[in-house]
N, CA, C and O of each residue as an XYZ file, in Angstrom:
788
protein
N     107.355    108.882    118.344
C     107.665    107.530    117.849
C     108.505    106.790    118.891
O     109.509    107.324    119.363
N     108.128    105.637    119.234
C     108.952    104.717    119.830
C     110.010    104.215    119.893
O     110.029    103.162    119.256
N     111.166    104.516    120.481
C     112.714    104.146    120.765
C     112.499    102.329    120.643
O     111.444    101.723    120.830
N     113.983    101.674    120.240
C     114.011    100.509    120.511
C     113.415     99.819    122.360
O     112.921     98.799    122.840
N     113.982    101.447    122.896
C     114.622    100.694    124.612
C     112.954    100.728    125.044
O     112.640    100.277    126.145
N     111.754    101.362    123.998
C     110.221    101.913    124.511
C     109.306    100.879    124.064
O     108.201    100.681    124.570
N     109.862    100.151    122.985
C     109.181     98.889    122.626
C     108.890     97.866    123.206
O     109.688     96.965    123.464
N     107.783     97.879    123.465
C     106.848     97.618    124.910
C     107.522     95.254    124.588
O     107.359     94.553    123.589
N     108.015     94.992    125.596
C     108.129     93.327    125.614
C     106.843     92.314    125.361
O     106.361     91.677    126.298
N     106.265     92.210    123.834
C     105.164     91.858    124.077
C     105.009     89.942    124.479
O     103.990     89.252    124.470
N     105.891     89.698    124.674
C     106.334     88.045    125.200
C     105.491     88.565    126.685
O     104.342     88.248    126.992
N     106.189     89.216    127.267
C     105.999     89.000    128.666
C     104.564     89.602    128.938
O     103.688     88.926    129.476
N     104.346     91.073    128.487
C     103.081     90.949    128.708
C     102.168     90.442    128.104
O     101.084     90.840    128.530
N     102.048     89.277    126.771
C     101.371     88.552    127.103
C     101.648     87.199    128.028
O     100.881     86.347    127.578
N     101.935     86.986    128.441
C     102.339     85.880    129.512
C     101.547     86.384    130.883
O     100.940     85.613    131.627
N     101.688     88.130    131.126
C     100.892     88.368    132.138
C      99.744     88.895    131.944
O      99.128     89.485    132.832
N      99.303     88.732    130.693
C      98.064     89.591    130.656
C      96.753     89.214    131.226
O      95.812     89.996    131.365
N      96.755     87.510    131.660
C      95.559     86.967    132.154
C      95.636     86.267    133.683
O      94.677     86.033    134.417
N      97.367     85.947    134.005
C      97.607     85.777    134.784
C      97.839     86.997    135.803
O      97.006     87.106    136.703
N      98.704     87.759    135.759
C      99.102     88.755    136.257
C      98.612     90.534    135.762
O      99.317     91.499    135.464
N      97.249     90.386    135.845
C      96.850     91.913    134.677
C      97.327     93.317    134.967
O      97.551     94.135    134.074
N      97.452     93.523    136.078
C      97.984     94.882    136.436
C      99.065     94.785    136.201
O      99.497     95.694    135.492
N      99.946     93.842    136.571
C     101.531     93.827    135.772
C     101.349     93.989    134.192
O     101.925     94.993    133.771
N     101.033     93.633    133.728
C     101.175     93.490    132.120
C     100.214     94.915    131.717
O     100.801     95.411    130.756
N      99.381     95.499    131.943
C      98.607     96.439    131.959
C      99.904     97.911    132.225
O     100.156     98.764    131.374
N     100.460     97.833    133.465
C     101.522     98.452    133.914
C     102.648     98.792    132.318
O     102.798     99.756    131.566
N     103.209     97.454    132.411
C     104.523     97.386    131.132
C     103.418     98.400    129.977
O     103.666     99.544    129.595
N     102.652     97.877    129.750
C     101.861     98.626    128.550
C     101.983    100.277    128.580
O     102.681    100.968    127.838
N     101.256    100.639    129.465
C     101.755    102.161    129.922
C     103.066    102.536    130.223
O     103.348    103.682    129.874
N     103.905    101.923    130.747
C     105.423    102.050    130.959
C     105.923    102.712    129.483
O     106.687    103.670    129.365
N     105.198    101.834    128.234
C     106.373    101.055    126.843
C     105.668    103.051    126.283
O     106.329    103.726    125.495
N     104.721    103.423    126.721
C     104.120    104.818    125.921
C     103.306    104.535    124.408
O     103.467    105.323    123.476
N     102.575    103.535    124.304
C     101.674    103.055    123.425
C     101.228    104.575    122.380
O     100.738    105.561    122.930
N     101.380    104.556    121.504
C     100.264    105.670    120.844
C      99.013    105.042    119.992
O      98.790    103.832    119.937
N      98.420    105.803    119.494
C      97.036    105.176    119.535
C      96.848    104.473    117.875
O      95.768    104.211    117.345
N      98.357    104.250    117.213
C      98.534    103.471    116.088
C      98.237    102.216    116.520
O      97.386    101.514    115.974
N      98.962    101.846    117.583
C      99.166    100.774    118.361
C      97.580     99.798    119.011
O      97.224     98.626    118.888
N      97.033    100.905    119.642
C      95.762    100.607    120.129
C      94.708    100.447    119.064
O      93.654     99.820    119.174
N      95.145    101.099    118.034
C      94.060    100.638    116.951
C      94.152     99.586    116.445
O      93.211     98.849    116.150
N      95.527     99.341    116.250
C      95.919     97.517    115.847
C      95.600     96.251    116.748
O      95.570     95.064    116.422
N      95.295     97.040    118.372
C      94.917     95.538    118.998
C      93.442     95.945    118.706
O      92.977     94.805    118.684
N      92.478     96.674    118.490
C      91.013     97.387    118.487
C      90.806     95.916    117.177
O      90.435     94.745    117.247
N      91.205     96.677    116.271
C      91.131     95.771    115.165
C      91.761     94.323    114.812
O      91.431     93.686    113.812
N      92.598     93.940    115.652
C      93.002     92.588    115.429
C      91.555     91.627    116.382
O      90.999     90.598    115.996
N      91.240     92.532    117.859
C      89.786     92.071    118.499
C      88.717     91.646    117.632
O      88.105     90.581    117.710
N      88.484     92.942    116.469
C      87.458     92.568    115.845
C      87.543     91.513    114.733
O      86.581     90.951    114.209
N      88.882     91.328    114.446
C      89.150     89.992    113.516
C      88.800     88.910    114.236
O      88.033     88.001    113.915
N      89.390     89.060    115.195
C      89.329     87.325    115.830
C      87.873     87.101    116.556
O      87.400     85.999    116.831
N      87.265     88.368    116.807
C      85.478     88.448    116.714
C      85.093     87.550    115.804
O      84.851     86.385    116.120
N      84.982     88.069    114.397
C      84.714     87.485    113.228
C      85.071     85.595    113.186
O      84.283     84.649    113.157
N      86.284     85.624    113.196
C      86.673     84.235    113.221
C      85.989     83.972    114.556
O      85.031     83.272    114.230
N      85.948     84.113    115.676
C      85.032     83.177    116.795
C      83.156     82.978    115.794
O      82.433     82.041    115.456
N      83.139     83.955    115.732
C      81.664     83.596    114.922
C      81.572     82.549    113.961
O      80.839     81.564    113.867
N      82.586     83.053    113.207
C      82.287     82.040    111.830
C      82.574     80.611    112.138
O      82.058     79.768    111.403
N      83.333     80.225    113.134
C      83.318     79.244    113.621
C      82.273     78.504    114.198
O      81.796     77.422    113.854
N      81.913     79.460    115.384
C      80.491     78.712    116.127
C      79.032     78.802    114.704
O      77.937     78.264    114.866
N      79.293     79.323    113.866
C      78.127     79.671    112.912
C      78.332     78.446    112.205
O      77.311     77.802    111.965
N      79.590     77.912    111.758
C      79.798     76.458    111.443
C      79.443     75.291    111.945
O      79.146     74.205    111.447
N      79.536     75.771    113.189
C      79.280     74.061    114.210
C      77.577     74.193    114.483
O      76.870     73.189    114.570
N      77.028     75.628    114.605
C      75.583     75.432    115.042
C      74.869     76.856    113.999
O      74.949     78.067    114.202
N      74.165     76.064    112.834
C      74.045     76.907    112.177
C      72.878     77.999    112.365
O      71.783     77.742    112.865
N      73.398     79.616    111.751
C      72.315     80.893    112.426
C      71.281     80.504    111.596
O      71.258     79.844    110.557
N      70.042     81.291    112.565
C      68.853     81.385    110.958
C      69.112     81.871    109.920
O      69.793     82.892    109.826
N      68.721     81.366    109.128
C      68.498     81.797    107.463
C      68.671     82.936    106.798
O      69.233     82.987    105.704
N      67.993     84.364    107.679
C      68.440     85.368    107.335
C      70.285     85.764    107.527
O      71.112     86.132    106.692
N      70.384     85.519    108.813
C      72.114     85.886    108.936
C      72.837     85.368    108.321
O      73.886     85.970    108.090
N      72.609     83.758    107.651
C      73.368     82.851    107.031
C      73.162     83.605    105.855
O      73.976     83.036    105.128
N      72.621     84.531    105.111
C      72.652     84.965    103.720
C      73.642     86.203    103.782
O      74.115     86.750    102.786
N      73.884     86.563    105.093
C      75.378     87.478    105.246
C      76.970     86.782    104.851
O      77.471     85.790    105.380
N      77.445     87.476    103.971
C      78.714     87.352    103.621
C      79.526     87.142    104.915
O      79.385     87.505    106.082
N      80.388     86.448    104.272
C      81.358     86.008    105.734
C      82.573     87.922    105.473
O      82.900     88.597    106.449
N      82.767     88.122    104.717
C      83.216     89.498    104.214
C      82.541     90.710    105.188
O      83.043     91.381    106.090
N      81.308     90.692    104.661
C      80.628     91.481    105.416
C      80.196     91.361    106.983
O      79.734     92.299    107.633
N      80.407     90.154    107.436
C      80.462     90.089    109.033
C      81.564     90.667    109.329
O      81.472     91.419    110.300
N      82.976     90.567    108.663
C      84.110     90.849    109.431
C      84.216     92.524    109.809
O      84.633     93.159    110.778
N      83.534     92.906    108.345
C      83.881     94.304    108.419
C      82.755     94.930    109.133
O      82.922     96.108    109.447
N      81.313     94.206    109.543
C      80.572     94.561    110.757
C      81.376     94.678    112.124
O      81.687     95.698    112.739
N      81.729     92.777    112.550
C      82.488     93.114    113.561
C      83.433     94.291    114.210
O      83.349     94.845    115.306
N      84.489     94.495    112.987
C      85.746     95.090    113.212
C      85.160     96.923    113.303
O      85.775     97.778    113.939
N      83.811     97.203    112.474
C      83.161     98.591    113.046
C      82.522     98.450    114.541
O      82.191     99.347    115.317
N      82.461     97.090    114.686
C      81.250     97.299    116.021
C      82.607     97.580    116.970
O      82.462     98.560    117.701
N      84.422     96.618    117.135
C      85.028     97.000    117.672
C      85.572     98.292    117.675
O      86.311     98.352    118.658
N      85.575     99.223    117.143
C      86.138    100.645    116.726
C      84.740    101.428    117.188
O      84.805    102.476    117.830
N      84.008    101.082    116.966
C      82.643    101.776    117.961
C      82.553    101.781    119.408
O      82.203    102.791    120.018
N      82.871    100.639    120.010
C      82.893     99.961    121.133
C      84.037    100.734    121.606
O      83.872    101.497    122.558
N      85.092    100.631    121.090
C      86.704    101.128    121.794
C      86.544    102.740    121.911
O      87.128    103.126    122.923
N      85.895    103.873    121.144
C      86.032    104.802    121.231
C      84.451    105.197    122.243
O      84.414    106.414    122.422
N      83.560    104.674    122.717
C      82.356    104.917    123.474
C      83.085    104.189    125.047
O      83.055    104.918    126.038
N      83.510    103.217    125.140
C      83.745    103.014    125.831
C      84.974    103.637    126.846
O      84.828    104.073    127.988
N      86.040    103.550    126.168
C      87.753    104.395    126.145
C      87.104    105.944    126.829
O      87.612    106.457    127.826
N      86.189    106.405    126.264
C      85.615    107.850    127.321
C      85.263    107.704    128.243
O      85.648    108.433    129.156
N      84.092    106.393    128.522
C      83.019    106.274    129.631
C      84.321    106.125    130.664
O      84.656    106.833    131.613
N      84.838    105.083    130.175
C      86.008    104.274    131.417
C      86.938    105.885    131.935
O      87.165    106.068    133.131
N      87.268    106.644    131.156
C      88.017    107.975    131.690
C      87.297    108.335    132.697
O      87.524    108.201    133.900
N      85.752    109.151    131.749
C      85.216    109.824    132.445
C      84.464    109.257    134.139
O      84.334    109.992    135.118
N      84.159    108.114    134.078
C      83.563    107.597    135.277
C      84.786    107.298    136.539
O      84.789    107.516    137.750
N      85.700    106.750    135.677
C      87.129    106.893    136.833
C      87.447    108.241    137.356
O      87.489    108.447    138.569
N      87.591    108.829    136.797
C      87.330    110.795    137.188
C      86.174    110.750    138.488
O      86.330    111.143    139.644
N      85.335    110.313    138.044
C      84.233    110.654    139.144
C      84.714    109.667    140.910
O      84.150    109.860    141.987
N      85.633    108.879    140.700
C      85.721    108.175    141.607
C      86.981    108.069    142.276
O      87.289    107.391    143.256
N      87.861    109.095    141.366
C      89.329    109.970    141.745
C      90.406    109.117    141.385
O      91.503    108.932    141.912
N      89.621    108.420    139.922
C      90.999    107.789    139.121
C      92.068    108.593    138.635
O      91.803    109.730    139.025
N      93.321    108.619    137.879
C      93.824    110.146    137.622
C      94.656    109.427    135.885
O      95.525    109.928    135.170
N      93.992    108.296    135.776
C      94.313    107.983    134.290
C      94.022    108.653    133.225
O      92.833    108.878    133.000
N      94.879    109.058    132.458
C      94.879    109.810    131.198
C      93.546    109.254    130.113
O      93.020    108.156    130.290
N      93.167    110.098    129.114
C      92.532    109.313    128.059
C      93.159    108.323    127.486
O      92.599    107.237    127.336
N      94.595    108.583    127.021
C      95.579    107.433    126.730
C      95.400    106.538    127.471
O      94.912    105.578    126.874
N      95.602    106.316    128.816
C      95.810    105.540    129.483
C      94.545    104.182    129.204
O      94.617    103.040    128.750
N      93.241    105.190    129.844
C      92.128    104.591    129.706
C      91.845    103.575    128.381
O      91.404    102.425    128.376
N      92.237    104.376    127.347
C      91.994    103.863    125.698
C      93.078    102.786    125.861
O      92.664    101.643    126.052
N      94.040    102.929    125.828
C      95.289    101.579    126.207
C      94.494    100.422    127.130
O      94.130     99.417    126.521
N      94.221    100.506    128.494
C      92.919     99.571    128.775
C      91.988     98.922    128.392
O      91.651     97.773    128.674
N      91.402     99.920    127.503
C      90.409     99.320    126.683
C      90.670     98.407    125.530
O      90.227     97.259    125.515
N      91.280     98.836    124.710
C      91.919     98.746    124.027
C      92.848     97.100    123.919
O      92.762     96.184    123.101
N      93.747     97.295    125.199
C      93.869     95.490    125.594
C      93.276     94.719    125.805
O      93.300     93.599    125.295
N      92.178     95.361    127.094
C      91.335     94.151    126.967
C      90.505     93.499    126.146
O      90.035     92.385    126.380
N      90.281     94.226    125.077
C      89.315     93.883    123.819
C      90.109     92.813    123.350
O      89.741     91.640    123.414
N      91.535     93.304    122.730
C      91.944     92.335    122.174
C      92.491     90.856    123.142
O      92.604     89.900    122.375
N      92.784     90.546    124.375
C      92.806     89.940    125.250
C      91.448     88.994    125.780
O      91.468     87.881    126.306
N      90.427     89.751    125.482
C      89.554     88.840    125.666
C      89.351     87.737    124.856
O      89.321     86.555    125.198
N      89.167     88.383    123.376
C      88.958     87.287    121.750
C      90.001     86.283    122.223
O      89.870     85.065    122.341
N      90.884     86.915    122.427
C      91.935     85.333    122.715
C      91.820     84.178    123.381
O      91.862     82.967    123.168
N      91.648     85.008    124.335
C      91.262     83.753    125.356
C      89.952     83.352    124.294
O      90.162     82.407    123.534
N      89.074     83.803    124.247
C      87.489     82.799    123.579
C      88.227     81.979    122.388
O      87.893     80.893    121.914
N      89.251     82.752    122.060
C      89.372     81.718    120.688
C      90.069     80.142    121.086
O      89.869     78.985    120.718
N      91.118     80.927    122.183
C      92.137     79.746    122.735
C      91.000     78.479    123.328
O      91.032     77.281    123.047
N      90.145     79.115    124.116
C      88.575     77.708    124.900
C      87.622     77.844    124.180
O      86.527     77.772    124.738
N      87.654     78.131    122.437
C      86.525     77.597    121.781
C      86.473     76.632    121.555
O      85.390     76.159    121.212
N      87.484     75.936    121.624
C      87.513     73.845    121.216
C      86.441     73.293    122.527
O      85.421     72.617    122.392
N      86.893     73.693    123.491
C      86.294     73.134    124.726
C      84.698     73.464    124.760
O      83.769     72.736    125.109
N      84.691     74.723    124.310
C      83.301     74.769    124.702
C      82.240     74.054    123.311
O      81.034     74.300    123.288
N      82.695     73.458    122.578
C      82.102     73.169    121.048
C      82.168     71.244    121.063
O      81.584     70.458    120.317
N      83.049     70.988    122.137
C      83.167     69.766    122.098
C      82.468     69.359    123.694
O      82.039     68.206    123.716
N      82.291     70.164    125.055
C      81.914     70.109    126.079
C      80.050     69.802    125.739
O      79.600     70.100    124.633
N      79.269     69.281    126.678
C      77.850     69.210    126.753
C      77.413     70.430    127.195
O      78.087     71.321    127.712
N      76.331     70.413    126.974
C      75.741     71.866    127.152
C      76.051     72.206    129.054
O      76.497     73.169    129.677
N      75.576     70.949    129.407
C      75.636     71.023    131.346
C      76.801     71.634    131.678
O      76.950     72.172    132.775
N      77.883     71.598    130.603
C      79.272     71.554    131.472
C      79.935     73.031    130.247
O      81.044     73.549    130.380
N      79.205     73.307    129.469
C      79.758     74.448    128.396
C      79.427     75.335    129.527
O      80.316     75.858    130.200
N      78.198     75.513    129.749
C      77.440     77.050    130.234
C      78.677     77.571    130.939
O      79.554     78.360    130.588
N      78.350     76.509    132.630
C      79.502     77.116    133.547
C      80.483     77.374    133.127
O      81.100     78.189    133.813
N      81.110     76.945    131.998
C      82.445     77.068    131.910
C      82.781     78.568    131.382
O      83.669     79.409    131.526
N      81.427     78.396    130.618
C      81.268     80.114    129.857
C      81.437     81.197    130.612
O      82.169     82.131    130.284
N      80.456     81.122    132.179
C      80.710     81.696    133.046
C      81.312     82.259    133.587
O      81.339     83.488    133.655
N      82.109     81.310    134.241
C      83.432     81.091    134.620
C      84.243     82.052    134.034
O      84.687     82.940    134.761
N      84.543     82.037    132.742
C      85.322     82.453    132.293
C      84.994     84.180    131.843
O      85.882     84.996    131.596
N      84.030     84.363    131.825
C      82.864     85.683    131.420
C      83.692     86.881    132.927
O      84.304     87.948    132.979
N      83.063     85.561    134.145
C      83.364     86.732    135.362
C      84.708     86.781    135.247
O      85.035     87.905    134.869
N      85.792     85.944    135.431
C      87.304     86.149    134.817
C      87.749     87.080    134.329
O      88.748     87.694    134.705
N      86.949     87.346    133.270
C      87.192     88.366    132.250
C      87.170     89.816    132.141
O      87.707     90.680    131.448
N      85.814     89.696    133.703
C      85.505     90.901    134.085
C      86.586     91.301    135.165
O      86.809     92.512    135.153
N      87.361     90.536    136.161
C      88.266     90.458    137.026
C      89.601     91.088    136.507
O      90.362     91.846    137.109
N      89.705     90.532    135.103
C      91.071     90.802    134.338
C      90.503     92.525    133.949
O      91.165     93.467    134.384
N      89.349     92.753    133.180
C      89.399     94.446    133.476
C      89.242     95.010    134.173
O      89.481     96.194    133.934
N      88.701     94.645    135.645
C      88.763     95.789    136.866
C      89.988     95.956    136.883
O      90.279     97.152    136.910
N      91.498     94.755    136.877
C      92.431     95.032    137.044
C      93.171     95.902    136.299
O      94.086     96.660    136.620
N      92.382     95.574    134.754
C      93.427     97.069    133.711
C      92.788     98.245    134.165
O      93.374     99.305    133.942
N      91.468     98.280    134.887
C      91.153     99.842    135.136
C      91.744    100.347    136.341
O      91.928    101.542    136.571
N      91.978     99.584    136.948
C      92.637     99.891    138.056
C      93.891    100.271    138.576
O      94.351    100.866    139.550
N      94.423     99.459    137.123
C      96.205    100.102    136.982
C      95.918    101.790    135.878
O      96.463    102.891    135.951
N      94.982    101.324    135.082
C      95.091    102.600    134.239
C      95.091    104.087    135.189
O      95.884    105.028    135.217
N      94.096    103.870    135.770
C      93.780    105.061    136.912
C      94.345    105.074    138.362
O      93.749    105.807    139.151
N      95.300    104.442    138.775
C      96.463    104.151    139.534
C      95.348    104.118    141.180
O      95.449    104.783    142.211
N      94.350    103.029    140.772
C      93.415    102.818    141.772
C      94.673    101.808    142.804
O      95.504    101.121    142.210
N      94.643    101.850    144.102
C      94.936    101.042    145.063
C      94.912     99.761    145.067
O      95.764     98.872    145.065
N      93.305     99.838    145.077
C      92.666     98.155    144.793
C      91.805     98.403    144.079
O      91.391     99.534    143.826
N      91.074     96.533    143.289
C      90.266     96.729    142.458
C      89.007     97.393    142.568
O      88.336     97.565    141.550
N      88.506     97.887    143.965
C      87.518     98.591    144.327
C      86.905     99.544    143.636
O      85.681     99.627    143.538
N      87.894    100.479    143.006
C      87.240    102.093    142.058
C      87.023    101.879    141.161
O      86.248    102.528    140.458
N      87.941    100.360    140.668
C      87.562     99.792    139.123
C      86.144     98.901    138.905
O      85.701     98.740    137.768
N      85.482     98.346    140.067
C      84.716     98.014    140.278
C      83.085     98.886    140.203
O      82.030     98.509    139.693
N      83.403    100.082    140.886
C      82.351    101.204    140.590
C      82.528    101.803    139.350
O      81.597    102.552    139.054
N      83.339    101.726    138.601
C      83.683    102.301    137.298
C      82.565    100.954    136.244
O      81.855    101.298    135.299
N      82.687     99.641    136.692
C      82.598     98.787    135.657
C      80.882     98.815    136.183
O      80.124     98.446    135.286
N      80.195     99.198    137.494
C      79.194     99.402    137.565
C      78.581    100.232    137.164
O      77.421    100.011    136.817
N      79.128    101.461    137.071
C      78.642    102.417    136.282
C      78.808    101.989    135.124
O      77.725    101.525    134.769
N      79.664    101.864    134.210
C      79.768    101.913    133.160
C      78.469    100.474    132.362
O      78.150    100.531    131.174
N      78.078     99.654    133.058
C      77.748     98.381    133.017
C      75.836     99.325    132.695
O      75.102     99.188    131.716
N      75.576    100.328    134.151
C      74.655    100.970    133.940
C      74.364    101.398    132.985
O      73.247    101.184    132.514
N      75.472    102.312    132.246
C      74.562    103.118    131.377
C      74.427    102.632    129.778
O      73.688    103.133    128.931
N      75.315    101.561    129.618
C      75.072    100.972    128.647
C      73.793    100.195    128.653
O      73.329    100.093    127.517
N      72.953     99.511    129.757
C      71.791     98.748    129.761
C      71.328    100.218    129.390
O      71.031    100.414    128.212
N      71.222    101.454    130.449
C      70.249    102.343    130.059
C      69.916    102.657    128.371
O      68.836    102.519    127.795
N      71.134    103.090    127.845
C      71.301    103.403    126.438
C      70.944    102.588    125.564
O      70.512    103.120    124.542
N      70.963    101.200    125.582
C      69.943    100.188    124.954
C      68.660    100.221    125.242
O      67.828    100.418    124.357
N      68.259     99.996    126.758
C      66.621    100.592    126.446
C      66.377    101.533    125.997
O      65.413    101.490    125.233
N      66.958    102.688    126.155
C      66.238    104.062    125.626
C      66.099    104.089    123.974
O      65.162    104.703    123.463
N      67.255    103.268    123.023
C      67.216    102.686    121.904
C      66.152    101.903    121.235
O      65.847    101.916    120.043
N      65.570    101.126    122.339
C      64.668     99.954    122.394
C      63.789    100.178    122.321
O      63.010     99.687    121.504
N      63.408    101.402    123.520
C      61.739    101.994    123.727
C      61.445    103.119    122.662
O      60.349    103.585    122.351
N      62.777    103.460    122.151
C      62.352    104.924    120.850
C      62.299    104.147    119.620
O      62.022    104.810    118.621
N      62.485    102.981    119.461
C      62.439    102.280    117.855
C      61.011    102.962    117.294
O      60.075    103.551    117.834
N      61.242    102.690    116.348
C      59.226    103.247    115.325
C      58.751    101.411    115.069
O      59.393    100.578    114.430
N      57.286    101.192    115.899
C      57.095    100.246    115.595
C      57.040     99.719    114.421
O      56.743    100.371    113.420
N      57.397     98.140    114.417
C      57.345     97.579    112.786
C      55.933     97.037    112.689
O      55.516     96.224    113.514
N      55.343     97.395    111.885
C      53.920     96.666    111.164
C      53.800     95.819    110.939
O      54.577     95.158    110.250
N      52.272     95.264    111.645
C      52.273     93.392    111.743
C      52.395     93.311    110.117
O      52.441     92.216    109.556
């Protein structure tokens, strides 16, 4: 259990979490997170999942079938797809940093993950005005923009997690890891049982 003096400053690292990520990534591992902790940002991600949806599902409405989904039952989709996501991923990110002579703990890794999940929703929630009120010409890039950002801000938590140099090992980590998730969807894709015209 966590001492007062271990209670991680969450002012400051969020202040650095998008500006400065390996600093704020750092304090995180410093403060000794246990995985009560990481489940609460896992799941606060998949809340504010939910709320980014139900929002854009407001301004541009889904087809017909999804719109007959409970706003209830999206959340508690979301918030499984984040707790699915955090524990498939939280390994890959160990195990592939291993292969590339990261020396981050599973903790460590899962703490990574773990932030950035919830770090990302934020930011989307904080530039969902912009992108809902922007034209399509000027949404995309911005989406972009902010997409590769995003990916920049986790090479940097993988890179502090596994006490990489530079973002370089975190980079082959996010390629690999980027791999085998496309693979694992096709192989999903191509084994479905066809559906009948």
């Amino acid at each position: 259990m966590q001492t007062p003096e271990q209670t991680p400053n969450y002012k400051a690292i969020f202040a650095e979490a998008v500006i400065a990520p390996r600093s704020s990534m750092r304090r995180l591992l410093e403060s000794g997170l246990d995985e009560r902790h990481r489940m609460t940002m896992v799941l606060l991600s998949g809340v504010l999942y939910a709320i980014i949806f139900t929002i854009i599902q407001a301004a541009t409405p889904l087809p017909e079938e999804l719109q007959r989904v409970s706003g209830l039952l999206l959340a508690v989709m979301f918030v499984g797809l984040s707790l699915v996501s955090y524990m498939i991923i939280g390994v890959l990110v160990k195990w592939l940093g291993g292969l590339f002579g990261g020396e981050g703990t599973a903790e460590d890794c899962k703490t990574a993950v773990a932030w950035y999940m919830l770090i990302s929703e934020v930011v989307k929630l904080c530039l969902l005005p912009l992108d809902l009120i922007l034209p399509a010409f000027m949404g995309a890039p911005l989406a972009y923009a902010i997409s590769g950002y995003l990916i920049f801000v986790l090479a940097n938590y993988i890179s502090e997690a596994h006490r990489f140099k530079t973002v370089y090992g975190a980079c082959a980590v996010l390629f690999g890891l980027f791999a085998l998730l496309i693979y694992a969807r096709g192989s999903i894709l191509a084994n479905m049982p066809a559906v009948p015209a």
